[in-house]
KOLTOR-990161 format. One record per residue (C-alpha): chain; x, y, z; residue number from 1. Coordinates in steps of 0.5 Angstrom, whole numbers. Example, Ala and Ser with C-alpha at 12.3 -4.5 7.8 and 13.67 -1.06 7.14 Angstrom:
TORGU; A; 25; -9; 16; 1
TORGU; A; 27; -2; 14; 2
! end
This chain:
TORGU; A; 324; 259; 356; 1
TORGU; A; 327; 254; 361; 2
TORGU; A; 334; 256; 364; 3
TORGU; A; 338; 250; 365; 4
TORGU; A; 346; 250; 368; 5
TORGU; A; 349; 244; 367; 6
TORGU; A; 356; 242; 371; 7
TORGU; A; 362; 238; 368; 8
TORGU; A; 368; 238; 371; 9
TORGU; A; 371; 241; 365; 10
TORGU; A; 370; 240; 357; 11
TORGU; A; 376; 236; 356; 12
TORGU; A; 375; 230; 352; 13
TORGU; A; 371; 224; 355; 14
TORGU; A; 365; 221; 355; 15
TORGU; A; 361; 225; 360; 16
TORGU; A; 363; 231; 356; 17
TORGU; A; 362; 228; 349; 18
TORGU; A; 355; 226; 352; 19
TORGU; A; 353; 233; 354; 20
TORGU; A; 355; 236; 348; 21
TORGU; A; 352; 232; 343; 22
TORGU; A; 345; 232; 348; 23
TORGU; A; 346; 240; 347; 24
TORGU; A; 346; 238; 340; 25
TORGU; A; 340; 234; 341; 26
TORGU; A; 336; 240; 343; 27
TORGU; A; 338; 246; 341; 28
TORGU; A; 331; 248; 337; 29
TORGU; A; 327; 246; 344; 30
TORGU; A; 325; 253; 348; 31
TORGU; A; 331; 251; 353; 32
TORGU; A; 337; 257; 354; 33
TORGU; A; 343; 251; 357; 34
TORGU; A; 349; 254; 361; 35
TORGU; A; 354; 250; 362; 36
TORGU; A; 359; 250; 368; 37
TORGU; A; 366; 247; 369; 38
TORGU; A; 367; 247; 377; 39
TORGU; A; 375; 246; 373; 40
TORGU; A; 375; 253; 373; 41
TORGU; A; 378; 252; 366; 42
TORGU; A; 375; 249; 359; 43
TORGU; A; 379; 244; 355; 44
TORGU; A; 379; 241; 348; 45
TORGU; A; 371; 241; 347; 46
TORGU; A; 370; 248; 348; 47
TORGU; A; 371; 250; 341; 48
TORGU; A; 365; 245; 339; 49
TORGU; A; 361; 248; 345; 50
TORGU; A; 362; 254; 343; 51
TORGU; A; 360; 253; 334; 52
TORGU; A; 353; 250; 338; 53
TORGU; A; 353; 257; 340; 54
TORGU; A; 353; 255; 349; 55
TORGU; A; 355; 260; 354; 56
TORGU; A; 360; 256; 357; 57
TORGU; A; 361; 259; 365; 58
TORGU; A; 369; 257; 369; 59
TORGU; A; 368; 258; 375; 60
TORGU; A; 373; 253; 380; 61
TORGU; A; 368; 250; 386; 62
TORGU; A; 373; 246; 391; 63
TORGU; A; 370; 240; 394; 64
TORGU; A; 372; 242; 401; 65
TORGU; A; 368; 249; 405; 66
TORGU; A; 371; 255; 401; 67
TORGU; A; 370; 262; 399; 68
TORGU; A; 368; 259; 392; 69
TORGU; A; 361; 257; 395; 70
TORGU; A; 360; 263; 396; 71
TORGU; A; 362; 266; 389; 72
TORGU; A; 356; 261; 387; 73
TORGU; A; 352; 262; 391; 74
TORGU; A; 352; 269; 388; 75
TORGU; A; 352; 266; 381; 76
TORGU; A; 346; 262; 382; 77
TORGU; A; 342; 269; 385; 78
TORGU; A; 344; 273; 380; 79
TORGU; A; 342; 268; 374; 80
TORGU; A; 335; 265; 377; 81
TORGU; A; 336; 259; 373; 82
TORGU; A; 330; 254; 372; 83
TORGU; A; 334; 247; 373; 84
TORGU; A; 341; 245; 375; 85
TORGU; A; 344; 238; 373; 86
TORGU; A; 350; 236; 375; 87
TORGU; A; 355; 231; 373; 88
TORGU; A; 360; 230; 378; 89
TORGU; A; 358; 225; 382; 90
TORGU; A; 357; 225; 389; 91
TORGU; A; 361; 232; 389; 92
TORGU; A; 354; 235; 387; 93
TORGU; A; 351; 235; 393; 94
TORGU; A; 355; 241; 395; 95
TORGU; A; 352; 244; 388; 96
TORGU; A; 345; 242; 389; 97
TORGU; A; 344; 244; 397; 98
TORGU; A; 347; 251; 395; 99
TORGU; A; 341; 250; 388; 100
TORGU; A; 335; 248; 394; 101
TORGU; A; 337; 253; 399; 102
TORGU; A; 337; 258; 393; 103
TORGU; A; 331; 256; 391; 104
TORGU; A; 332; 252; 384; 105
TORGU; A; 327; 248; 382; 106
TORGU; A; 329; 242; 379; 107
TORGU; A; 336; 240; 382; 108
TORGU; A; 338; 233; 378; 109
TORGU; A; 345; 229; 379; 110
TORGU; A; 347; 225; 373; 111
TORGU; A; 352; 219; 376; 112
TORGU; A; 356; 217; 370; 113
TORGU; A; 360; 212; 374; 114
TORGU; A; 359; 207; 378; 115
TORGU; A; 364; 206; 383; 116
TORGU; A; 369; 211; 387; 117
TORGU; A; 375; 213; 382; 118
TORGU; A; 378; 217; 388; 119
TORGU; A; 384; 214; 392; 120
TORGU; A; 381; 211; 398; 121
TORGU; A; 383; 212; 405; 122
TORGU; A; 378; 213; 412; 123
TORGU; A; 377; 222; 411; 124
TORGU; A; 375; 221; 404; 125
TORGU; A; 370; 216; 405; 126
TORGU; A; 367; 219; 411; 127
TORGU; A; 367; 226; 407; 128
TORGU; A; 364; 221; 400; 129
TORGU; A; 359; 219; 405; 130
TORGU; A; 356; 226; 407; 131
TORGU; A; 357; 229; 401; 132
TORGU; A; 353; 223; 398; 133
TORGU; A; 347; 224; 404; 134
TORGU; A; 348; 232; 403; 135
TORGU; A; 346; 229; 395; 136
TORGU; A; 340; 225; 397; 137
TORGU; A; 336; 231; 401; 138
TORGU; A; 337; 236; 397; 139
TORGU; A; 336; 232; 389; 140
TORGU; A; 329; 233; 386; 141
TORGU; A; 332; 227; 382; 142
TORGU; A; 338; 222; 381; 143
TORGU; A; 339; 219; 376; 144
TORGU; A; 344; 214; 372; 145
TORGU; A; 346; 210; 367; 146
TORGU; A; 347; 204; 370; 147
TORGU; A; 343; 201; 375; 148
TORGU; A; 349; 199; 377; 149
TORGU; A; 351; 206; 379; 150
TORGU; A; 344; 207; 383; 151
TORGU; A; 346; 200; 388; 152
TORGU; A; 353; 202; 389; 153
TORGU; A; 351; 209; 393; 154
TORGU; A; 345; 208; 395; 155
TORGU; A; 345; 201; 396; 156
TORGU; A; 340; 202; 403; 157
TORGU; A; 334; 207; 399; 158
TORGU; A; 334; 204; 392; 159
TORGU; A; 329; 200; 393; 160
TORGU; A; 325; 205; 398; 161
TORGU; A; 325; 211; 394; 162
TORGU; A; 324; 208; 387; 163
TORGU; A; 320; 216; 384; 164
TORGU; A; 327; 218; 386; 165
TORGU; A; 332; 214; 382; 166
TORGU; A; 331; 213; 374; 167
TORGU; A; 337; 210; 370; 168
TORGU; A; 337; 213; 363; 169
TORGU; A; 342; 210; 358; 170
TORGU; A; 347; 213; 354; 171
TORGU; A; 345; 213; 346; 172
TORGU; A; 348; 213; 340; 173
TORGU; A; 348; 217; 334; 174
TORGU; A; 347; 210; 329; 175
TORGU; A; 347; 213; 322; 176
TORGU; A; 355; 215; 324; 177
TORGU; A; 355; 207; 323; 178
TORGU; A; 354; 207; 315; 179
TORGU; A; 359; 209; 313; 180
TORGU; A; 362; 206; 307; 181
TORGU; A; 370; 208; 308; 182
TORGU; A; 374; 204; 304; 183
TORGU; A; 377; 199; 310; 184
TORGU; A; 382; 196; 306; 185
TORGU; A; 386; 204; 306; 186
TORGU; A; 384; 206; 313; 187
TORGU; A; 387; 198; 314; 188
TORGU; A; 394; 201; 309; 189
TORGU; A; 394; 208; 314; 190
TORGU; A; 394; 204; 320; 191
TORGU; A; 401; 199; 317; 192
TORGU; A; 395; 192; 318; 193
TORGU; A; 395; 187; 313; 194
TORGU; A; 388; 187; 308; 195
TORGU; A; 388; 179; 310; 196
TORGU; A; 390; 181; 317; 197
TORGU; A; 385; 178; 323; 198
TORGU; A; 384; 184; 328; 199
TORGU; A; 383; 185; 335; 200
TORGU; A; 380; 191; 338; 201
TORGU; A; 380; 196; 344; 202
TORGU; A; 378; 203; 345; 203
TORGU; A; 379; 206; 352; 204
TORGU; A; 383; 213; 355; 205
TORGU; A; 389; 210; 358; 206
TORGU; A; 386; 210; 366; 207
TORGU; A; 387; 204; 371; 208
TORGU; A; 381; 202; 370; 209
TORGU; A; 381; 200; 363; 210
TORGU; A; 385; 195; 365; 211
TORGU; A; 391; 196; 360; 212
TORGU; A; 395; 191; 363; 213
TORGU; A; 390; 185; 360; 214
TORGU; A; 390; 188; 354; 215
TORGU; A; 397; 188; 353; 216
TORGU; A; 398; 181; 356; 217
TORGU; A; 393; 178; 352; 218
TORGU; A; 395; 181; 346; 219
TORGU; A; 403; 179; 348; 220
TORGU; A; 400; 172; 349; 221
TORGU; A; 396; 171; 342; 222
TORGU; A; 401; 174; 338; 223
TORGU; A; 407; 169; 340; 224
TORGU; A; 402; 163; 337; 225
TORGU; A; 398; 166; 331; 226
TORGU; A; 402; 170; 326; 227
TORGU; A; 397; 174; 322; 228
TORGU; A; 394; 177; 328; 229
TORGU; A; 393; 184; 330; 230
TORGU; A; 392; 188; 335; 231
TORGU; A; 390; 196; 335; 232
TORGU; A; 389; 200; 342; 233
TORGU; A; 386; 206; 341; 234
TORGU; A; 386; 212; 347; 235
TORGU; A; 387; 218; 350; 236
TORGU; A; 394; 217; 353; 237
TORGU; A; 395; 210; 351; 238
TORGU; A; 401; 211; 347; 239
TORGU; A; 404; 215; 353; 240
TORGU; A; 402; 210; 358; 241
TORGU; A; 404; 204; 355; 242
TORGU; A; 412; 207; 353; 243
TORGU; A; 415; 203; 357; 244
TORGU; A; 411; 196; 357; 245
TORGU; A; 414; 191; 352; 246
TORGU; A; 410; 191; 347; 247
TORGU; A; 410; 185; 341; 248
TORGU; A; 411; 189; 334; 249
TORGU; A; 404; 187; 332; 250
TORGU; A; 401; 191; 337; 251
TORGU; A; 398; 198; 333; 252
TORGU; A; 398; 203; 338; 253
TORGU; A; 393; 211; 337; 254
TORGU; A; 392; 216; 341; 255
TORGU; A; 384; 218; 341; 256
TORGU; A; 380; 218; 335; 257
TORGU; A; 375; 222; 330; 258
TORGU; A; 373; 216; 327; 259
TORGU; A; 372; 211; 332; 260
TORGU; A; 365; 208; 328; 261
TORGU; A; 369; 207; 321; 262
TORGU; A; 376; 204; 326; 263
TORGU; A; 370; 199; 329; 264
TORGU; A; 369; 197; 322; 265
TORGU; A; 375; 194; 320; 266
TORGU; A; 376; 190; 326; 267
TORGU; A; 374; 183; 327; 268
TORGU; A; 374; 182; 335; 269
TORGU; A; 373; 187; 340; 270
TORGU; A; 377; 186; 347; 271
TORGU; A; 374; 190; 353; 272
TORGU; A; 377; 188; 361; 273
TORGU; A; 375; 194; 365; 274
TORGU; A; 375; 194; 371; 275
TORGU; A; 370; 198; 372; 276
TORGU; A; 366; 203; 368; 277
TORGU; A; 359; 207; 368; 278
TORGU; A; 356; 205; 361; 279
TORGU; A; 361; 201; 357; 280
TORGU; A; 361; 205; 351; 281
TORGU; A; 366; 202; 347; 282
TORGU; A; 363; 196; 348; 283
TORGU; A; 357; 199; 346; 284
TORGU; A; 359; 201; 339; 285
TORGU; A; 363; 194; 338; 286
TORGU; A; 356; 191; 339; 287
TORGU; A; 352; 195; 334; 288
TORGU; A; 359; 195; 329; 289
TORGU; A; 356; 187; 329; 290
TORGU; A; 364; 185; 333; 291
TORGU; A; 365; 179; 337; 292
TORGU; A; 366; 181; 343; 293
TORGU; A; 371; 179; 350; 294
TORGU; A; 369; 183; 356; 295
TORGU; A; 370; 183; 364; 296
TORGU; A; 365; 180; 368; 297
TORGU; A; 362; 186; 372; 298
TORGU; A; 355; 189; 373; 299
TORGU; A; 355; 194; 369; 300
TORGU; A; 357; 190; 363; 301
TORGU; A; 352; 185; 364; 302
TORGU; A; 347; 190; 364; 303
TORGU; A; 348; 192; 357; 304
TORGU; A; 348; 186; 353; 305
TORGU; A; 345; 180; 352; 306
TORGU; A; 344; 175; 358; 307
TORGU; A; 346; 170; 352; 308
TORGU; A; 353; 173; 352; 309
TORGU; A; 355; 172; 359; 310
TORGU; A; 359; 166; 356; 311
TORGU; A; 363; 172; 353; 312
TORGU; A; 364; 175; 360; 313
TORGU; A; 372; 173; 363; 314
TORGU; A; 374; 175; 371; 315
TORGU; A; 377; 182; 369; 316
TORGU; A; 384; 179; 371; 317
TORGU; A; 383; 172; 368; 318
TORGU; A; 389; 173; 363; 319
TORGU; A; 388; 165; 360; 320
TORGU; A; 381; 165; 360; 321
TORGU; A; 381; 171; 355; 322
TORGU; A; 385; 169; 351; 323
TORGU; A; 382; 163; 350; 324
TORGU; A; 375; 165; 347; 325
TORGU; A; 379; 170; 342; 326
TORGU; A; 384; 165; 340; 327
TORGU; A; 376; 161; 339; 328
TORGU; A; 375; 168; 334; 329
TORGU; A; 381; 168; 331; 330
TORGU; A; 380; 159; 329; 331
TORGU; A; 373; 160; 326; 332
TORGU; A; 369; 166; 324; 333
TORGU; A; 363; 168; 330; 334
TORGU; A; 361; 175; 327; 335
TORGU; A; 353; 171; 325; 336
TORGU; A; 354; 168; 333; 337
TORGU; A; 353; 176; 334; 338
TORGU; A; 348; 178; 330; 339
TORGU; A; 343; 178; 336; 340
TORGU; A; 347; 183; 340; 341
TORGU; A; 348; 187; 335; 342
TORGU; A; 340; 188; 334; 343
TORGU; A; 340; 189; 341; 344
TORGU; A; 344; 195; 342; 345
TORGU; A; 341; 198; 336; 346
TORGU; A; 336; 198; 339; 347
TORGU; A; 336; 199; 346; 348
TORGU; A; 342; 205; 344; 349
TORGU; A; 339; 209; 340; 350
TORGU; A; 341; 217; 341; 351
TORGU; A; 334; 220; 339; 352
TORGU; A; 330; 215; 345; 353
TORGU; A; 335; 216; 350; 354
TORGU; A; 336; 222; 350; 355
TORGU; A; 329; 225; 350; 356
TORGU; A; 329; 221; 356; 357
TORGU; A; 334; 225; 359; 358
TORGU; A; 330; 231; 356; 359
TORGU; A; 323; 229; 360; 360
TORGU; A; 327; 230; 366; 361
TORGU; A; 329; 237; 365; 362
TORGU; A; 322; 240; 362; 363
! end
């Protein structure tokens, strides 16, 4: 039986988590023993649902500068013996993976879920970032992505030179959740949208980089000309996030959801201006629902849809040009224009494929 220790920075709710959960799920009748770390010190929200999977869940807080926490983890991994470590916090996994190498861990994996820095940007922070990111390259067996994207951005001068290194392993989605048959005209009542109402959609924790303030712009924008437009933005910390921003009465605001694949299906246009992301899920999920689509023109977008598309990829502050291609679906239905991105992502995102992708790599 494998012995796998898979680090997280905590298990609140969030795309790295809920893709570890449900890759847990994915293999918990294979000959695997998972360990899950949160370097946090402290759980979260998702720790209940680790817990009914039946996964030993380990806080242990590792700081991202030289302390005595190292230490503790150095003694961790001794009396443990794990077989494989997989790390999902980035460049800080270097700290994580050096200690596994010197340890003696067989496999030591980190798996980026981001594609650019998030941290606030000064000159220690950068130099730090880029000895840490070096400390990763040498002491990694593996390291992978879920966007070419990510790959090019940190290690722009060894990606073409160390192919046997670098896999990008895209995110996957469980499909059948997408057929359900709710009544959409009762999910419409509950969230007070008219049955007739055209409605514009955007799903996103509440974060700088989803660009929130294009979403309330345009939405503003539209909702002053077209008089049986909606829109709903869904989050974690949008509703606190955008209390004080003006908001039109036609804009319907929910904190994170259960439901997202019965959401998608009662709207009718899916608006996504992130500035940056890893693998645009939301996006994602819009797609296989069969959604027409605004994006923002940024990498990792691009190489999640059809090239046809890009004409419905906008500058991610190009308030004008967005509401210009909405206001296009709102005018006239463009759902059968979409029909080939739809087959495109059910195909390509499929959960079981992407996976068993990642799985290889831990065998």
């Amino acid at each position: 039986m494998r012995k796998i220790l898979f680090v997280v920075v905590s298990l609140e709710l969030g795309g790295t988590e809920n893709y570890l959960l449900r890759f847990l799920e994915f293999i918990k009748d294979k000959n695997i023993e998972p360990v899950v770390l949160c370097k946090r010190g402290v759980t979260g929200s998702l720790e209940k649902k680790y817990s009914e999977l039946g996964i030993r869940l380990v806080k242990m807080k590792l700081n991202n500068l030289p302390s005595i926490s190292w230490m503790k983890f150095y003694c961790f991994l001794q009396e443990e013996r794990f077989d494989v470590i997989s790390d999902f916090t980035g460049n800080f996994a270097g700290i994580t993976l050096f200690i596994s190498k010197w340890i003696g861990v067989e496999k030591r994996i980190v798996f980026y879920r981001k594609s650019t820095n998030l941290f606030k940007e000064d000159k220690f922070r950068l130099y730090y970032n880029s000895l840490l990111c070096k400390l990763l390259f040498y002491s990694s067996t593996k390291i992978l992505s879920n966007s070419d994207e990510a790959l090019n951005f940190f290690y722009p001068e060894k990606i073409n030179t160390e192919n046997n290194k670098f896999i990008v392993i895209r995110n996957g989605l469980e499909l059948a959740k997408f057929n359900n048959t709710r009544n959409t005209e009762q999910l419409r009542k509950s969230l007070n949208i008219p049955s007739e109402a055209f409605l514009i959609g955007h799903i996103g924790r509440y974060h700088p980089h989803k660009n929130h303030e294009a979403v309330v712009n345009v939405a503003n924008n539209i909702l002053n000309k077209h008089h049986n437009v909606y829109f709903l933005i869904i989050g974690r910390g949008v509703k606190e996030g955008l209390s004080n921003v003006k908001l039109h009465d036609r804009i319907i605001l929910s904190d994170e959801r259960s439901d997202i694949p019965d959401i998608l299906r009662i709207m009718d246009a899916f608006y996504f201006p992130s500035i940056a992301e890893g693998q645009p899920n939301a996006l994602i999920e819009a797609m296989v629902s069969g959604l027409p689509f605004v994006a923002s023109d940024i990498g990792t977008v691009k190489e999640s849809i059809p090239e046809r598309y890009y004409k419905y990829l906008v500058p991610v502050d190009d308030i004008h040009k967005a509401e210009i291609c909405l206001t296009e679906f709102i005018q006239k239905n463009s759902k059968s224009l979409f029909f080939e991105a739809q087959q495109f992502a059910l195909s390509k995102y499929n959960s079981e494929d992407r996976f068993l992708d990642f799985y290889n790599e831990l065998k």
